[in-house]
N, C-alpha and C positions, 0 to 999 in steps of 0.2 A: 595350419593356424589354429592354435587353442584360444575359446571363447568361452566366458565366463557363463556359469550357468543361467538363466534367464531367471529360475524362481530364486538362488541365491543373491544374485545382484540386486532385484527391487526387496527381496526378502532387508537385507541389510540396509536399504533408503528407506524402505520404512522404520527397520529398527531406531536409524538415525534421527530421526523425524520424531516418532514417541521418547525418545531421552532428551530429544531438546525441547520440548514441549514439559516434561518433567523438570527437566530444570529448569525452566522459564516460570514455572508456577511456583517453585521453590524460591528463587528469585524473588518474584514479585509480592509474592506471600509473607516475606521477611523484609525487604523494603518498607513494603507499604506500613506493617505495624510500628515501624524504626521511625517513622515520619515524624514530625510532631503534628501536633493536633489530636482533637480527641472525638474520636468519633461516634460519642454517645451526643453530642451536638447536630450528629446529622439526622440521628433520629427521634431524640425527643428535644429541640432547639431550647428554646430557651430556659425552658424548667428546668437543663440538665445545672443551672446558676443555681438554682433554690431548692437542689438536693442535698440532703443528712447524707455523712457517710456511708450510715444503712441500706439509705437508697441507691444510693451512686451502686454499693456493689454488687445491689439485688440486679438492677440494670445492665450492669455487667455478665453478669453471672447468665442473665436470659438473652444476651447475644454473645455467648460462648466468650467473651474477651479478659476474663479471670484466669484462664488456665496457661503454663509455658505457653510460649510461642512453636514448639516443636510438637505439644500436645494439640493446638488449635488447628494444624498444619495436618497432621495426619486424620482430624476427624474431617478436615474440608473434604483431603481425597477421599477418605472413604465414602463420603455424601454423594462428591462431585460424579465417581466412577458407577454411581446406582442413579445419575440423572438427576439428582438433587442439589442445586448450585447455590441456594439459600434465596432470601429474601434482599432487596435492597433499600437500606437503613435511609434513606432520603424519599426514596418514593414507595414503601412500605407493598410492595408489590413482589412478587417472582421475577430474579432479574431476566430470565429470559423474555418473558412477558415485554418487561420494560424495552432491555435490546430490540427485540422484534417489533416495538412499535418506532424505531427509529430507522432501522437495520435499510429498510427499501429505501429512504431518502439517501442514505448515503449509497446505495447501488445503484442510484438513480444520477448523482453527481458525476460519483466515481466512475462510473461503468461508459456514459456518456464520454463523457472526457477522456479516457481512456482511448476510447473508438476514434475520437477527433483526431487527438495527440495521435496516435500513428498513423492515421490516413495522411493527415497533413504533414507527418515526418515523411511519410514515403515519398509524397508528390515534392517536398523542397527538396528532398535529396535528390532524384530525379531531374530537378530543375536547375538545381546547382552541379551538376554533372554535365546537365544536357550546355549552360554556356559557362561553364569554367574557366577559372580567372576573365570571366566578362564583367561587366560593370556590375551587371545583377548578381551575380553568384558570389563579389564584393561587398556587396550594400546589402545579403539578407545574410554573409556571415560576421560583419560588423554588425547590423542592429539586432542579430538574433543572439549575438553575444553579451550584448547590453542588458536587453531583457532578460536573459536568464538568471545575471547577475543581480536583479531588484530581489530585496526578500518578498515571499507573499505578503508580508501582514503589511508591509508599506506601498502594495501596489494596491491593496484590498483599500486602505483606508483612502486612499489618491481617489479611487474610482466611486467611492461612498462618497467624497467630497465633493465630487462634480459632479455625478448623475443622478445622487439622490437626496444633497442639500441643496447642491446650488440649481441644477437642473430639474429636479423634480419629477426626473423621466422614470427610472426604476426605483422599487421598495431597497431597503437597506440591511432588510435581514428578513426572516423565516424563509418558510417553503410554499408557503401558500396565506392567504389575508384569511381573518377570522370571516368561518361557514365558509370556504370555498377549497373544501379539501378536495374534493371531487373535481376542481375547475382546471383542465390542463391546461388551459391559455394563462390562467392565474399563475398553475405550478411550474412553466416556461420562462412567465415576465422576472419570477424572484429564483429563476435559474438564472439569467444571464451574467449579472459580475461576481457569483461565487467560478461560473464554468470559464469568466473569461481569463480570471486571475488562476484558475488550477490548467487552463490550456496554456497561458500564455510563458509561464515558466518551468512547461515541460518539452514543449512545444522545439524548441531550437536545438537543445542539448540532444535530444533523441535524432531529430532531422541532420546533425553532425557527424554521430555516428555512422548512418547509415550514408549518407556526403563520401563518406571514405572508406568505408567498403565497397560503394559501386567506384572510388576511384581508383580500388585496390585492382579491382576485378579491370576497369576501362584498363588499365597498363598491364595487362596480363598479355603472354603472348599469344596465347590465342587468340585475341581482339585484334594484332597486327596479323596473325597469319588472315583472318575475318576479312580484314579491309586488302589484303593483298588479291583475295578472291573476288574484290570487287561488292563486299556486301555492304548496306546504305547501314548510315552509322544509327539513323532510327533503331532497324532491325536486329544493330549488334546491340546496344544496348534494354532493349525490351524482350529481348528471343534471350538471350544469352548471358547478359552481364546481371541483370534484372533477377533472372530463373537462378543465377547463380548463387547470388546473395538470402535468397529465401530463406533460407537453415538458419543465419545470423541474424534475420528478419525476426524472425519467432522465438529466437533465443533472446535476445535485445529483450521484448514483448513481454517474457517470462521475468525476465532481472528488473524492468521494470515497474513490477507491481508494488514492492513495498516504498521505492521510492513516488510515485503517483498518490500512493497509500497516505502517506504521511503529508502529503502535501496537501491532501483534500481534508487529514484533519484539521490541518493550520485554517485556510479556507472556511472549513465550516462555525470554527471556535469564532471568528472574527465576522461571520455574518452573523452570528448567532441561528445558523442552518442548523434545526434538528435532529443532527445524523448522531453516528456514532463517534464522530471526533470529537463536537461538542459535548456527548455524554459523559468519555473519558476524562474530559477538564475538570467536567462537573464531580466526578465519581471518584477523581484526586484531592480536586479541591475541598470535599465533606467528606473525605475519609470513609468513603460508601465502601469496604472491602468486599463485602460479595458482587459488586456490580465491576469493582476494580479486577478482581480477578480471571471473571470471567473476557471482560474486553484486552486485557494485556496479552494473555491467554489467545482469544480470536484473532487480534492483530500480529501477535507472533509467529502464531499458525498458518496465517498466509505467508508472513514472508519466509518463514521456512520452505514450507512448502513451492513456493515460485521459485527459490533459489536451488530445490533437489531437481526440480523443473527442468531448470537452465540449464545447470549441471549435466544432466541425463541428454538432453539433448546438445550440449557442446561433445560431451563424451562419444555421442553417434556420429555427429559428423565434423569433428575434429580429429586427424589421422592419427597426431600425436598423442592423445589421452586414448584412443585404441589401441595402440603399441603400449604405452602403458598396462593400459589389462591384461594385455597379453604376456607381458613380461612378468606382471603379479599373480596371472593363471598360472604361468609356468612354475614359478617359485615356490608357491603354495602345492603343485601337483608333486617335485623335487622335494621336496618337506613330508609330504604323508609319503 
């Protein structure tokens, strides 16, 4: 059996990796200026009305926005690649500085929720296997179907209605009340309906998946040879069918990140939670491009990344894309 060399194979996922990240900054780099709007507004707001031609292109001129678009674009990467990513023209700051004071609340959301979303997919699927076509295993793949179906921003705005107009029980936005940044019970109470609305419509679809790979595996025939031996259907599925699914477990978990990803920005923009989704709205909506660049950039990069992830790891324990390699070793070895 010929197997692909170990330092050429990730040698080439990363190569993959830095050109889609290259042209994802190229992308966004020429987007973002094509946009309308003018984003000498975002940083000198309203005086940019009561500037002389003179001034408007002195302005320009001192945040590089005079020159080609292809000329602007090559001086970003060269800045970018020696760790100089500019300033951001709204908050007049280092945009990493800025990111980094957002960056934990969204790892704090995200990360949380993340953790839930799959403990809680594993134990439905689990649950929906163990009474199958029973009345439960019925009733949480119709209402977990439902749920998925609600968009966020209209389950976000339901839950704002009732618990924190009409009820008065939780806050409606930020991450914490003014002076209690340091307050974890505070940073908990105005965690709860961004975490309930980012679990609750990740929550089913993921628990689905996994619903049917352990139903793949229960109807394998080693599960009947299992029960021919007399083993308790507990044990087949927890020893066996459970251990079996694993690989698809953490493959799921990987392909999952950019969608989580995007759902916790939707989430954030609509509580007005000061992460990194909310920035991104902001850093579109005022034409911030050194702050845009950089977050288009970071959000890309994850989900690149989780999907060479996937990938790599479907390719190990999938038989068929190993027979692949092995067919594409050979071809390549018959060629030199």
């Amino acid at each position: 059996m010929i197997r692909k060399n170990p330092f050429v194979y990730y040698s080439k996922k990363i190569a993959i990796f830095l050109l889609s990240i290259l042209i994802l900054s190229v992308a966004a780099f020429y987007i973002s200026r094509w946009a309308p709007g003018d984003p000498l507004v975002s940083y000198y707001g309203e005086r940019v009305e009561r500037m002389t031609p003179e001034e408007r292109e002195w302005a320009e001129e001192k945040l590089g926005l005079n020159d080609p678009i292809h000329i602007q674009y090559i001086r970003w990467l060269q800045n970018a690649l020696q760790g100089n990513f500019g300033i951001s023209f709204k908050y007049k700051q280092d945009v990493m500085e800025v990111i980094g004071g957002r960056l934990g609340n969204t790892l704090i959301l995200g990360g949380i929720g993340f953790l839930l979303i799959f403990a809680g997919a594993l134990g439905l699927g689990i649950l929906c296997v163990w009474r199958e076509d029973g009345w439960l295993d019925r009733t949480l793949c119709k209402v977990g179907t439902i749920i998925t179906c609600i968009p966020e921003f209209w389950l976000s705005l339901v839950l704002i209605l009732i618990f924190s107009i009409q009820l008065r029980w939780l806050p409606s936005s930020g991450a914490y009340s003014v002076g209690n940044k340091n307050d974890l019970a505070d940073r908990a109470v105005h965690l709860i309906l961004p975490m309930i609305v980012t679990v609750l419509n990740h929550l089913w679809y993921y628990a689905y998946m996994i619903r049917n790979k352990l139903l793949e595996e229960v109807r394998a025939d080693y599960v009947l040879l299992a029960k021919s031996k007399g083993l308790s259907k507990k044990r087949i599925l927890f020893k066996h069918c459970l251990r079996n699914i694993i690989p698809s477990y953490l493959s799921i978990m990987a392909i999952s990140v950019p969608h989580i990803l995007g759902g916790t920005y939707i989430v954030e923009t609509v509580f007005s939670y000061p992460g990194i989704g909310t920035l991104s709205y902001e850093s579109a909506r005022y034409q911030d491009y050194n702050l845009l660049m950089i977050l288009c950039i970071f959000s890309g990069a994850l989900v690149i990344l989780f999907n060479i992830i996937a990938q790599i790891i479907n390719e190990r324990i999938d038989p068929r894309m190993r027979e692949n390699e092995i067919v594409e070793s050979t071809e390549v070895t018959e060629v030199g």
